[in-house]
MARDREN-689231 format. One record per residue (C-alpha): residue number from 0; x, y, z negated. Coordinates in steps of 0.25 Angstrom, whole numbers, plus 5000, padded with zeros to 4 digits. Example, Ala and Ser with C-alpha at 12.3 -4.5 7.8 and 13.67 -1.06 7.14 Angstrom:
# MARDREN-689231
num east north up
0 5049 4982 4969
1 5055 4996 4971
END
This chain:
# MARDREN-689231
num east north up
0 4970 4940 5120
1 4957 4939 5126
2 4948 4947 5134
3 4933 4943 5135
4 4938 4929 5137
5 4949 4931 5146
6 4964 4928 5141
7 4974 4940 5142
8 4989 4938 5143
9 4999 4948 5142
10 5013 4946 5138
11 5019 4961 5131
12 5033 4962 5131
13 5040 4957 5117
14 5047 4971 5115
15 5034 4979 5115
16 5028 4969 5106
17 5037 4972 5097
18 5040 4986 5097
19 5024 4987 5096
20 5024 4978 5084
21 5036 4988 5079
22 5029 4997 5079
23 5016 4995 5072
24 5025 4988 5060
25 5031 5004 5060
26 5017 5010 5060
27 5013 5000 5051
28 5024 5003 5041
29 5022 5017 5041
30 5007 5017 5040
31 5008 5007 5028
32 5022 5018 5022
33 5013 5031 5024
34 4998 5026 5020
35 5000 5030 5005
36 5004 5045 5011
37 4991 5043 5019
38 4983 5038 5009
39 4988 5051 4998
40 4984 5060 5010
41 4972 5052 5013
42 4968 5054 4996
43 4971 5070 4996
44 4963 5074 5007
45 4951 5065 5001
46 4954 5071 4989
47 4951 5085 4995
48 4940 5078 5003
49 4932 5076 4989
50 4936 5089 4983
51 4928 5096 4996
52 4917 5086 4994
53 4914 5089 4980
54 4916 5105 4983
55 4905 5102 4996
56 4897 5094 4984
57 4896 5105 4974
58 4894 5117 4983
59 4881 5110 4990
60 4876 5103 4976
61 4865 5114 4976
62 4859 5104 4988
63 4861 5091 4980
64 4849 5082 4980
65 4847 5068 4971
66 4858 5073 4959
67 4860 5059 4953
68 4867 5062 4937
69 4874 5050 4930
70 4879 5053 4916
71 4890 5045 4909
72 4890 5048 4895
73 4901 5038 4893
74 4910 5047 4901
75 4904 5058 4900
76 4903 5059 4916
77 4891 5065 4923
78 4891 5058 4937
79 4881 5069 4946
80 4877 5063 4960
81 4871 5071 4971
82 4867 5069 4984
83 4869 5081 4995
84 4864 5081 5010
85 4875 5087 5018
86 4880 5088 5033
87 4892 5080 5037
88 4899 5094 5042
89 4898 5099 5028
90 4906 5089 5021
91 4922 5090 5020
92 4928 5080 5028
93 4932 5065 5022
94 4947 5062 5024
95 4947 5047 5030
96 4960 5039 5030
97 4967 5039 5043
98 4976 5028 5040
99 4975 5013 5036
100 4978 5008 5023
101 4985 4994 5021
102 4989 4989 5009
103 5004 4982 5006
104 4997 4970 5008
105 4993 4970 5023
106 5006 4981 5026
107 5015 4969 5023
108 5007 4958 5030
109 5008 4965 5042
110 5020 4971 5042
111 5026 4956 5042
112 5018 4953 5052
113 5023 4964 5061
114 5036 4962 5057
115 5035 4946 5059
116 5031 4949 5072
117 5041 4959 5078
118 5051 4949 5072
119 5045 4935 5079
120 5044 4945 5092
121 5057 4950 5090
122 5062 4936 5090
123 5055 4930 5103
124 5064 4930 5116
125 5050 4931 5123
126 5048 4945 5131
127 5032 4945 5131
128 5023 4943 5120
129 5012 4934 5124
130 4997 4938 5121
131 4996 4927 5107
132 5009 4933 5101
133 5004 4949 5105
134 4990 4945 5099
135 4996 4941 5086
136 5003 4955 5084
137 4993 4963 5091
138 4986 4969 5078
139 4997 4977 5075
140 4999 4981 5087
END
């Protein structure tokens, strides 16, 4: 590691590298086992989000301006535009996701790395991790 052009060198104590790396591949696990539990939550309350919009859009559309119509006789849609100036305080509040998303793809790369490295760490006889080896893992940390 390097600060402003000047080397630093710590050595960490083996076990704390390990039980660190532990336990990111537990959160990691159960962040990845309990996203498709978020992501329903998530989808209901932006569900509800666009019910309130839509009830906020209709009750002020006496305020519209610039109506902008688009007819599709194929379909037999009517697509109705509209623009409305509004205050941010007046509109209902959009849910935002308070969790990450990964796909199975990037889960399982990095659970093997994680796992890879608790058991190389696991392994070594040494009691301190030098600054290189802590580097390579510090990401997940």
């Amino acid at each position: 590691m390097a600060t402003r052009g000047k080397a630093i060198s710590v050595k960490i104590a083996t076990a704390k590298v390990i039980k660190a790396l532990e336990g990111a591949l537990a959160k990691l696990e159960s962040d990845y086992s309990s996203q498709e539990a978020n992501e329903a939550k998530f989808q209901k309350a932006n569900d509800k989000y666009k019910k309130e919009l839509i009830a906020y859009a209709t009750k002020h559309i006496a305020k519209a301006e610039n109506f902008r119509t688009n007819y599709r006789s194929w379909n037999n849609q009517l697509n109705i535009d509209f623009d409305l100036t509004v205050t941010e305080a007046d509109l209902p509040k959009q849910p935002e996701r308070e969790f990450e998303m990964m796909g199975a793809h990037n889960y399982k790369e990095q659970k093997d790395e994680l796992s890879n490295a608790i058991r190389i760490l696991k392994m070594t006889d040494e009691e301190v991790v030098n600054t290189s080896t802590y580097n390579a893992v510090a990401r997940y940390l």
